[in-house]
C-alpha positions as a printed NumPy array, in Angstrom:
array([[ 96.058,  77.266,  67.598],
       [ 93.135,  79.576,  67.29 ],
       [ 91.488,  80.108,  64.046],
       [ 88.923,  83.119,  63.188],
       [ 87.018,  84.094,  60.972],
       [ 84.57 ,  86.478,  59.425],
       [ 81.549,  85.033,  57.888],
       [ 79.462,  88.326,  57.965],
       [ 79.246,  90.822,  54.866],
       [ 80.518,  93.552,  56.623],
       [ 84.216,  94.728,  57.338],
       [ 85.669,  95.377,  61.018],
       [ 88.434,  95.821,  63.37 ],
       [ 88.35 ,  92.92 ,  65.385],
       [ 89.883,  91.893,  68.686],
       [ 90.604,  88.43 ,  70.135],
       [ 91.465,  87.657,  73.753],
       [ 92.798,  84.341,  74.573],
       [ 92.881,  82.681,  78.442],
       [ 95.298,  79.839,  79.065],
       [ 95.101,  77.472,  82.009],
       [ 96.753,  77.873,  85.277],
       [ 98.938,  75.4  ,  84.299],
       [100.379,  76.449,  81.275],
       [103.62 ,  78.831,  80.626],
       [103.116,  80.758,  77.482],
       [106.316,  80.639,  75.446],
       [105.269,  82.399,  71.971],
       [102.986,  83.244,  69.654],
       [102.754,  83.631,  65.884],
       [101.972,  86.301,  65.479],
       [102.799,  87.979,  68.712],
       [100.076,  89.069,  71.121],
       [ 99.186,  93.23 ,  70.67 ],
       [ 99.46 ,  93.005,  74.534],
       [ 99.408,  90.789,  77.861],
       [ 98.044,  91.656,  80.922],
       [ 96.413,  89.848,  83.692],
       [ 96.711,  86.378,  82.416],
       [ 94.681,  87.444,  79.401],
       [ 96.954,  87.384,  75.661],
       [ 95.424,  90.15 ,  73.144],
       [ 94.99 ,  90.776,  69.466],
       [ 94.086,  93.515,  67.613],
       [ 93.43 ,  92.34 ,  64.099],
       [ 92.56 ,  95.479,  61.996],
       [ 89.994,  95.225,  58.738],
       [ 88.704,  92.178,  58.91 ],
       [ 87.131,  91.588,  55.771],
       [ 83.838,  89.504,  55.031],
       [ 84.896,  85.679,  54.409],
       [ 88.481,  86.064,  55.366],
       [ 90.381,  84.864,  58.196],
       [ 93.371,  83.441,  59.88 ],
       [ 95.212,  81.767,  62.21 ],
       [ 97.362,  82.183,  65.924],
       [ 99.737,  79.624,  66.732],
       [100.278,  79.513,  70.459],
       [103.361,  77.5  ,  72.243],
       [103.025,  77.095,  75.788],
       [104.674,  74.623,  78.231],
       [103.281,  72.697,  81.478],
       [104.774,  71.327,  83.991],
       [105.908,  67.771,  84.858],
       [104.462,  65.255,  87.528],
       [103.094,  65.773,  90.011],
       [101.875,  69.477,  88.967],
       [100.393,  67.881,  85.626],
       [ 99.261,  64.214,  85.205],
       [ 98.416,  62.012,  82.535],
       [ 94.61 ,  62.473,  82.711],
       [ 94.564,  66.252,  83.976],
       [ 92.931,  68.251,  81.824],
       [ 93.988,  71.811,  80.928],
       [ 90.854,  74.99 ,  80.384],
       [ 91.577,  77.592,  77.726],
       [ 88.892,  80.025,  76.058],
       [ 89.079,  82.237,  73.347],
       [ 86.62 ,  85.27 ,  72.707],
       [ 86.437,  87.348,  69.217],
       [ 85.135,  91.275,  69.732],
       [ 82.762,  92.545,  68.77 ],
       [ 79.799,  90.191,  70.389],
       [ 77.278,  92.825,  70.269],
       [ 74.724,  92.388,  66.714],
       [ 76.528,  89.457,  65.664],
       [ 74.016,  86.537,  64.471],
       [ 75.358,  83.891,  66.019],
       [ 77.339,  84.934,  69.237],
       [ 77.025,  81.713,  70.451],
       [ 80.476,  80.822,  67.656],
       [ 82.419,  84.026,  68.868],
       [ 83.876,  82.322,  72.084],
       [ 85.528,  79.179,  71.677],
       [ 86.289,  76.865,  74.635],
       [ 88.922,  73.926,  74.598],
       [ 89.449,  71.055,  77.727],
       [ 92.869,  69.101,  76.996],
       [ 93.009,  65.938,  78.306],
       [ 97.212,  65.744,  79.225],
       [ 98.116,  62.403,  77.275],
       [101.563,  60.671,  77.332],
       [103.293,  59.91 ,  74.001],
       [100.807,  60.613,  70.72 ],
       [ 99.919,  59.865,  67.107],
       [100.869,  62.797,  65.173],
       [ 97.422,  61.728,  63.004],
       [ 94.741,  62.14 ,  65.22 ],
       [ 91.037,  63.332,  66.007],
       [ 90.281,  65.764,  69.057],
       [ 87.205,  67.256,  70.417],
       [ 87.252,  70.498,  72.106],
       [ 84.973,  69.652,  75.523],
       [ 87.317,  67.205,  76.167],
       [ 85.125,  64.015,  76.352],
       [ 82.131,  65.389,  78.591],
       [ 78.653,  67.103,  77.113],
       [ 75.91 ,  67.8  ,  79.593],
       [ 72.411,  67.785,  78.722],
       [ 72.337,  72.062,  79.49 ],
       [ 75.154,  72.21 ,  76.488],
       [ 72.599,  69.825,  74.511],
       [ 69.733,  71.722,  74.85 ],
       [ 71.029,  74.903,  74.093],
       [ 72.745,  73.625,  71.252],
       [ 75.887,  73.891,  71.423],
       [ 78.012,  72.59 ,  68.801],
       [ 80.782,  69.41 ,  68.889],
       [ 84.011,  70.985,  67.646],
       [ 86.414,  68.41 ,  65.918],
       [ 90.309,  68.967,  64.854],
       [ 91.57 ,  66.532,  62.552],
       [ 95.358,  66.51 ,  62.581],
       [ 97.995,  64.601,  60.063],
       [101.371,  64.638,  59.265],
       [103.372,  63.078,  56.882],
       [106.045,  61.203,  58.828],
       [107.548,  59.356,  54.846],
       [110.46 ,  59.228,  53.736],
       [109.406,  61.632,  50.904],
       [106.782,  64.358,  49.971],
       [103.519,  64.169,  49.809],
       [101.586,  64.881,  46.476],
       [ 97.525,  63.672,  47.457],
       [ 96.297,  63.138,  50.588],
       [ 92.266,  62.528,  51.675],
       [ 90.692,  62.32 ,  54.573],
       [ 87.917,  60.09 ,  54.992],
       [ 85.132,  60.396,  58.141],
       [ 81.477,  58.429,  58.84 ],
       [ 79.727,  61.035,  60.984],
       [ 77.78 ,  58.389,  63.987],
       [ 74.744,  58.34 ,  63.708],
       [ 73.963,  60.449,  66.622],
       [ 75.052,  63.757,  65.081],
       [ 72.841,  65.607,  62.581],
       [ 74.537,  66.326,  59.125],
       [ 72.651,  69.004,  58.042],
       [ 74.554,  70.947,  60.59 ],
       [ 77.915,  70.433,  59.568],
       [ 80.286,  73.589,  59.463],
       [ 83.805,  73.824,  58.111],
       [ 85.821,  75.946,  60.213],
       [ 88.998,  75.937,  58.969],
       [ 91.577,  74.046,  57.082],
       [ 95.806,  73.904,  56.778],
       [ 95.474,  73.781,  52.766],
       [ 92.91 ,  74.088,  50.03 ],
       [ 90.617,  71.237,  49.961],
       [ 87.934,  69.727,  47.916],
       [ 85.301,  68.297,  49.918],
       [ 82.501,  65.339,  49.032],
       [ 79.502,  64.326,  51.367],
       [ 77.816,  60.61 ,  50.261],
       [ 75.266,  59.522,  52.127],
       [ 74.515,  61.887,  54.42 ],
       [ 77.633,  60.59 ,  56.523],
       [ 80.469,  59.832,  54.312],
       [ 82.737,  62.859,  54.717],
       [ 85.986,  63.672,  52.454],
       [ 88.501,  66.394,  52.112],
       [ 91.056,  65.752,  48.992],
       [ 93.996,  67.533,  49.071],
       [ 95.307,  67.394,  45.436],
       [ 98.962,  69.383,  45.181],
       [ 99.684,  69.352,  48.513],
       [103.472,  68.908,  48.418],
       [103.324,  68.208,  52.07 ],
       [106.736,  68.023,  53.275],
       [108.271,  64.793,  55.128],
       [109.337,  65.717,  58.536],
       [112.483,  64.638,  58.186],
       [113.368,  67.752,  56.01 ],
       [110.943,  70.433,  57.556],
       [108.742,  69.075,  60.361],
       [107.015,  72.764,  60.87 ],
       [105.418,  71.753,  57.603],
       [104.789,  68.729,  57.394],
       [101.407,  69.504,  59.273],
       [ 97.887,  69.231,  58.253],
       [ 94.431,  69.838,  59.7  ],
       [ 90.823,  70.053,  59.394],
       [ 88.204,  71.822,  61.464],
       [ 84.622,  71.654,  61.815],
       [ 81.859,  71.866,  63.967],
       [ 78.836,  70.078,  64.08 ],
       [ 75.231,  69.204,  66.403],
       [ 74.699,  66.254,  68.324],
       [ 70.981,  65.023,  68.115],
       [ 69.088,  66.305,  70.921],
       [ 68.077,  62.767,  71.985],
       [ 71.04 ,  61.41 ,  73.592],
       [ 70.956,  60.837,  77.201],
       [ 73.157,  60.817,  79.987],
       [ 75.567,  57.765,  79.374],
       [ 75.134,  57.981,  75.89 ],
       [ 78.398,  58.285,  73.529],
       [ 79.401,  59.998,  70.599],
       [ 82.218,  58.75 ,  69.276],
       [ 84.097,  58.955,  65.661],
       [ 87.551,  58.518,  63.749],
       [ 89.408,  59.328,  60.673],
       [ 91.12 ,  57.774,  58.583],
       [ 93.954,  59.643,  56.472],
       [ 95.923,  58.384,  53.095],
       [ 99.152,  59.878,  51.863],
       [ 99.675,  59.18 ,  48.545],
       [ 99.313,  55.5  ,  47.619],
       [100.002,  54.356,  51.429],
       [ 97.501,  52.382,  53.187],
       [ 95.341,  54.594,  55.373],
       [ 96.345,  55.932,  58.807],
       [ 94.161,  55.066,  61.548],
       [ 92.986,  57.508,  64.208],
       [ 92.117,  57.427,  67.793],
       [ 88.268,  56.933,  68.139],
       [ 87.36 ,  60.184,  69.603],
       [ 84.732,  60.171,  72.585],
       [ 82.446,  62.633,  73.937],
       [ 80.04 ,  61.28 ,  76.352],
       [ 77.135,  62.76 ,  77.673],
       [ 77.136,  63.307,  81.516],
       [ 75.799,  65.226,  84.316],
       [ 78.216,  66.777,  86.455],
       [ 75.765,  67.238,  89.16 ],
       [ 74.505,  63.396,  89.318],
       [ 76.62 ,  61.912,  91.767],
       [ 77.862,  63.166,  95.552],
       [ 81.226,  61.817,  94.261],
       [ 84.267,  63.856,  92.087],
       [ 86.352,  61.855,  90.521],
       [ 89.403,  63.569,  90.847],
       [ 91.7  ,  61.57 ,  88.302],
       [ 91.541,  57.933,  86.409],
       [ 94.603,  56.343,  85.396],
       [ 95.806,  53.761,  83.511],
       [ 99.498,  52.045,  83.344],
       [101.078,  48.637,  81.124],
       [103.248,  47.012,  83.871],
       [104.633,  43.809,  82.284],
       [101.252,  41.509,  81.423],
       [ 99.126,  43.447,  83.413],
       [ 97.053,  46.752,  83.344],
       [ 96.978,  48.734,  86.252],
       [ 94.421,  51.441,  86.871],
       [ 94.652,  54.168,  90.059],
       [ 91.696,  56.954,  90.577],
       [ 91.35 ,  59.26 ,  93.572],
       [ 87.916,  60.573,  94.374],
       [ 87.724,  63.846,  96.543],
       [ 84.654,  62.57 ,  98.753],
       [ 82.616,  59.758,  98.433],
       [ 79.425,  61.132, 100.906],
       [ 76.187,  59.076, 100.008],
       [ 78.318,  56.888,  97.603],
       [ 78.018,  52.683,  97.538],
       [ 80.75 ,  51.354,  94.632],
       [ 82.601,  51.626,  91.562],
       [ 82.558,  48.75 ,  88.684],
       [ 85.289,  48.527,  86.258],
       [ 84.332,  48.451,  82.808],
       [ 86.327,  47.106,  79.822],
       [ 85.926,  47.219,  76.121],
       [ 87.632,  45.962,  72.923],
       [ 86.602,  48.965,  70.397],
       [ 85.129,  51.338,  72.945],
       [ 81.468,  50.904,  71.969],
       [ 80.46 ,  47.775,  73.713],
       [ 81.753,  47.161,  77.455],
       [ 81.303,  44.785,  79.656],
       [ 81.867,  44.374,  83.862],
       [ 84.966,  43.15 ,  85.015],
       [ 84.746,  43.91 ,  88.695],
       [ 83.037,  45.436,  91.823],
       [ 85.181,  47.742,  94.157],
       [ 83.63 ,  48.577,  97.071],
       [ 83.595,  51.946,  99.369],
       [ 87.08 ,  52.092, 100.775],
       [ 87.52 ,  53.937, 103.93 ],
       [ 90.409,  52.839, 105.712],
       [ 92.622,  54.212, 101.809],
       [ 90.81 ,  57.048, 102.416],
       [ 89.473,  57.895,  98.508],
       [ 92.237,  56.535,  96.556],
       [ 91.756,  53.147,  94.76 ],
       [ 93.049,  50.329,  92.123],
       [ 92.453,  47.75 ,  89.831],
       [ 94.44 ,  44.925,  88.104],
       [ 93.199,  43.561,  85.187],
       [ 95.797,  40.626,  84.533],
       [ 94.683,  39.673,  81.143],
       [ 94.115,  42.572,  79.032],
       [ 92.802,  42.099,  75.312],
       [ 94.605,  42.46 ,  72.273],
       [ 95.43 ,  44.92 ,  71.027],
       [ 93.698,  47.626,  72.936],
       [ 91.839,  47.745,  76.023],
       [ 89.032,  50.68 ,  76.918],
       [ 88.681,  51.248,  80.478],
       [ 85.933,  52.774,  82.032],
       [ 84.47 ,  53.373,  85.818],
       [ 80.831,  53.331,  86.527],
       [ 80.038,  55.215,  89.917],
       [ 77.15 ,  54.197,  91.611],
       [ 75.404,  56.2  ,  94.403],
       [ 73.278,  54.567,  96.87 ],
       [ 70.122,  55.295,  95.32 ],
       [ 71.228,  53.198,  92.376],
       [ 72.117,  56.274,  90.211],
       [ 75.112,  56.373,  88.244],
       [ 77.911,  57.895,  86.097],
       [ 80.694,  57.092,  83.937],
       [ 84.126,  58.513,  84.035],
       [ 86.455,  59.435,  80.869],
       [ 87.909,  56.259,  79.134],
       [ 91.126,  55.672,  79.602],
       [ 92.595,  53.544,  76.258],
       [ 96.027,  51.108,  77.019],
       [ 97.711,  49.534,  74.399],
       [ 98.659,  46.073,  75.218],
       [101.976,  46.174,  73.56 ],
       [103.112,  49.751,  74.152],
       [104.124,  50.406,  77.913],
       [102.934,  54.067,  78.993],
       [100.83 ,  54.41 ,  76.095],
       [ 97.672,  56.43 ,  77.931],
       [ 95.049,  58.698,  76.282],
       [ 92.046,  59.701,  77.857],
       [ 88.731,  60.595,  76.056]])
């Protein structure tokens, strides 16, 4: 979905280009692109009026294993035209990095770099861009629902932006980080009856503190109520700050599988020049992790390695690799989250 919007005070014919990744097969659009050419989708959207906007649905398909992997992750960008004499320029191009994650929570919390900030992207201020999603998945409509969210505090309030949102809203900040959105009237829809609309969301963007440091995390979740219902639960959400130049190593993909008891995790490296070992990291809430092995340089595999962690936590494990040079530096990879109870349940932040 793209959203757009003009928060100037003048009128203007507007044009928005979209780029998909390799990957993807675009199947529709609502509505449908002025023109394709080149890999690049088109819209003209005529008059654009001062604090109005809308919305582009996009439907694309990917291919199964092996072309696309649980862990892969998937590079679109969208630009609005005009750039030129816009104040902030910086918000007319919009980049997303999907992680490709099996099976899902229809109720969930994304960020749009896909896990990974560098310090560049922190000093020139660039913005975290979070999508709340919910559905209502009753047995009967909707009349209320909230959404609560406690900004971490390594983000800076004061710079929180709405972007968008699926209904009218009311919206309360306590506290500096206590964040709501009421939804009163709603009628949201079970999806039983009409699952197109059943669907919620929430955008909005907002500044890390220009403090963090490589290694450091910013992480968050929402939790949504429908109705009377006890709350539903997101995902905690991670962006981690990391250099992609650190390391002589390129992690080309971390896995993670349930196999009976056991978690087993697979990651291929593309070289390994100048590099001394990995240790796996595991963690109960994602915050706090601790060590709970060394692997060392493996050169008779070539760069492809594994793990076994035989007795995983209750109910959810966090799995992370830290990659150490032999200089002593280091880096982290994306977490890969395993259910203990749910085979196949992967998601990588």
């Amino acid at each position: 979905m793209v959203l757009y919007h003009n928060k100037g005070t003048q009128g203007m014919d507007a044009t928005i280009e979209l780029i998909l990744d390799p990957k993807q097969t675009f199947t529709m659009a609502s509505p449908a692109p002025t023109s394709i050419e080149n890999g690049k989708y088109t819209w003209l959207i005529p008059a654009l009026s001062p604090n109005s906007g809308g919305e582009i649905y996009i439907a694309c398909k990917i291919s199964p294993p092996p072309a696309v992997n649980n862990g892969d992750t998937l590079r679109m960008s969208a630009t609005i035209l005009p750039v030129e004499d816009d104040i902030t320029p910086a918000h007319n191009l919009a980049k997303l990095n999907q992680v490709v994650t099996g099976s899902y929570d229809p109720n969930d919390k994304q960020e749009s770099n896909g896990g990974i900030i560098t310090p560049g992207q922190l000093t020139a201020g660039e913005d975290l861009n979070y999508l709340i999603r919910f559905q209502n998945t009753g047995t009967d409509t909707a009349f209320t629902v909230v959404v609560r969210d406690t900004l971490p505090a390594n983000v800076l309030p004061a710079t929180l932006q709405m972007i968008s949102a699926s209904h009218n809203y009311r919206f309360e900040m306590k506290n500096d980080r206590q964040l709501s959105w009421t939804f009163d009237d709603i009628l949201l829809v079970d999806s039983n009856k009409n699952e197109p609309l059943s669907h919620g969301y929430i955008a909005y963007r907002i500044k890390p503190v220009l403090t963090l440091a490589v290694g450091d995390t910013v992480f968050n979740s929402a939790s949504i109520y429908f109705d009377y219902n006890l709350p539903v639960i997101t995902n905690n959400e991670f962006t981690v700050v990391k250099d992609l130049l650190a390391l002589p190593v390129k992690l080309s993909y971390f896995r993670g599988l349930r196999s009976g008891e056991e978690n087993r995790l697979s990651w291929e490296i593309e070289t390994q020049s100048q590099f001394s070992h990995f240790e796996v990291e595991r963690s109960s809430d994602g915050k706090s992790y601790m060590s709970l092995g060394k692997i060392k340089l493996n050169k008779e595999r070539k760069h492809k390695y594994a793990f076994i962690d035989a007795a995983p936590l209750e109910p959810v494990n966090y799995y992370r690799l830290k990659m150490i040079d032999i200089d002593g530096r280091f880096e982290y990879s994306p977490v890969v989250r395993l259910h203990h109870s749910v085979s196949r349940d992967l998601s990588v932040a």
